[in-house]
Structures are given as structure tokens and as C-alpha cells.
C-alpha positions as CSV (number, residue, x, y, z in Angstrom):
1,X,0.0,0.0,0.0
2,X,1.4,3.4,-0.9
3,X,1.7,6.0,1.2
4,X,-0.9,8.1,0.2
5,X,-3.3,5.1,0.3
6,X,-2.7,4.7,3.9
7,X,-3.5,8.1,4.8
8,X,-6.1,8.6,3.0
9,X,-8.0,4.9,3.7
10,X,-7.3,5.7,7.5
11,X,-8.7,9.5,7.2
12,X,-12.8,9.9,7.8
13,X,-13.3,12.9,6.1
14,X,-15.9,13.8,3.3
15,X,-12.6,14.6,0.2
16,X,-9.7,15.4,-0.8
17,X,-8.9,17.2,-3.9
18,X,-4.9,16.4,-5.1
19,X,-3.0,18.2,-8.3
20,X,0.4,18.2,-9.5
21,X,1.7,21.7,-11.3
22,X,4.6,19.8,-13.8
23,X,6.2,23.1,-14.3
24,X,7.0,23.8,-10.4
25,X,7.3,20.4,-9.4
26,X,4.5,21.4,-7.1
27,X,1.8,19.1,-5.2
28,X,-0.7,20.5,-3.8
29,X,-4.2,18.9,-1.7
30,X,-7.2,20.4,-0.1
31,X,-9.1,18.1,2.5
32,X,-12.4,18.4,3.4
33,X,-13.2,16.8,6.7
34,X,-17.2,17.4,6.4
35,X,-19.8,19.5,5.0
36,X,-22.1,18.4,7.4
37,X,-22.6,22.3,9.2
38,X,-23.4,23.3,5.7
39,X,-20.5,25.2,3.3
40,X,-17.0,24.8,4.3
41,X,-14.5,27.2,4.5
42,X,-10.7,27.2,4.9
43,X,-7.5,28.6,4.9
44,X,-3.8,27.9,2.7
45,X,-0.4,26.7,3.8
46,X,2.0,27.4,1.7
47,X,5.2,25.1,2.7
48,X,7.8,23.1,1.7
49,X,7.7,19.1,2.6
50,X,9.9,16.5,2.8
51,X,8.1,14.2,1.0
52,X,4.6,14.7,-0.8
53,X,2.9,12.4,1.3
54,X,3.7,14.7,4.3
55,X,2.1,17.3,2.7
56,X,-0.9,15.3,2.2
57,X,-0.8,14.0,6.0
58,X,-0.6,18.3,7.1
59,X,-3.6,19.0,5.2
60,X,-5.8,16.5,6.7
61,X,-4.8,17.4,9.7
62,X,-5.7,20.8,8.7
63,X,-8.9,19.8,8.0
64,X,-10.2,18.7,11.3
65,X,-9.7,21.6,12.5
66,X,-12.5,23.1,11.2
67,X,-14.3,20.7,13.6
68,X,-13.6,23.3,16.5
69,X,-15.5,26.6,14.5
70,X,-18.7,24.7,13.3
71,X,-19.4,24.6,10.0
72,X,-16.4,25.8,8.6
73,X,-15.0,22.4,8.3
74,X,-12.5,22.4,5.6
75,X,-8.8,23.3,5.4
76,X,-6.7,23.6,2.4
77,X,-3.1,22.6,3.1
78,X,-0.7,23.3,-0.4
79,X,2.7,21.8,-0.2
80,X,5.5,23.1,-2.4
81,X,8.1,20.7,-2.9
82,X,10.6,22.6,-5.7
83,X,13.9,24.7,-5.7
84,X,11.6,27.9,-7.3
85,X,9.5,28.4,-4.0
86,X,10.5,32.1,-3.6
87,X,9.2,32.2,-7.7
88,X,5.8,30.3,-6.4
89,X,4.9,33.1,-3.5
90,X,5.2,35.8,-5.6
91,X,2.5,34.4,-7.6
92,X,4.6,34.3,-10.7
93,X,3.9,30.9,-13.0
């Protein structure tokens, strides 16, 4: 089993939304732990992992913290995982 299978077979939120950007080398995940409370909200980390799956294991994380606000239930982590990070904050692509 991969890594990202086990976190994500052993997470009991609602979904998780993964990309790749090719050109920054870039993975980046929003989890939503639940919708339940009606729309959810959220916030960004911008950061560089170790390993992708890391990334995926701080956002949801992130995610259940939107347990404690009610209703605003989902948290967007995006790891950055390439040399052009400074590039990447600016907003530049």
C-alpha cells in the first residue's frame, strides 16, 4: 500500500482534492473533513515538505480543525516541494 493510500484509507473525512503543477514540481491537496454544518470554508499553507505524502498528512490534519469553529470544516493545506518556491509566493507561473 502506498503511502498516500494509507492516509487517505485511514482519514474519515468527506474529500480530498490532489493536483500536481509539472512546471513547479509542485503538489498541492485540499481536504475536506465534512460538510455536514453546511459550506466549508478554509485557509492555505503554503510550505515546503519532505516528502509529498507529508504534505498530504498536514492538510488533513488541517482539515479537522474546522471541527472546532462549526461549520467551517474544511482546510486547504498546499505543499510546495521545488527549488523555485520564492518564484511560487510571488504568484509568478
Amino acid at each position: 500500500m502506498s503511502a498516500f493510500e494509507h492516509l487517505l484509507t485511514g482519514w474519515d473525512g468527506q474529500q480530498v482534492a490532489v493536483r500536481y503543477d509539472a512546471e513547479f514540481a509542485t503538489w498541492m491537496f485540499i481536504g475536506v473533513h465534512s460538510t455536514a454544518n453546511g459550506r466549508s470554508g478554509g485557509g492555505t499553507r503554503m510550505a515546503v515538505y519532505a516528502a509529498p505524502e507529508d504534505g498530504l498528512a498536514d492538510a488533513l490534519k488541517l482539515s479537522l480543525h474546522g471541527d472546532d469553529v462549526g461549520g467551517d470544516l474544511g482546510r486547504q493545506g498546499v505543499p510546495v516541494q521545488h527549488d523555485g518556491m520564492e518564484q511560487a509566493q510571488r504568484g509568478q507561473r
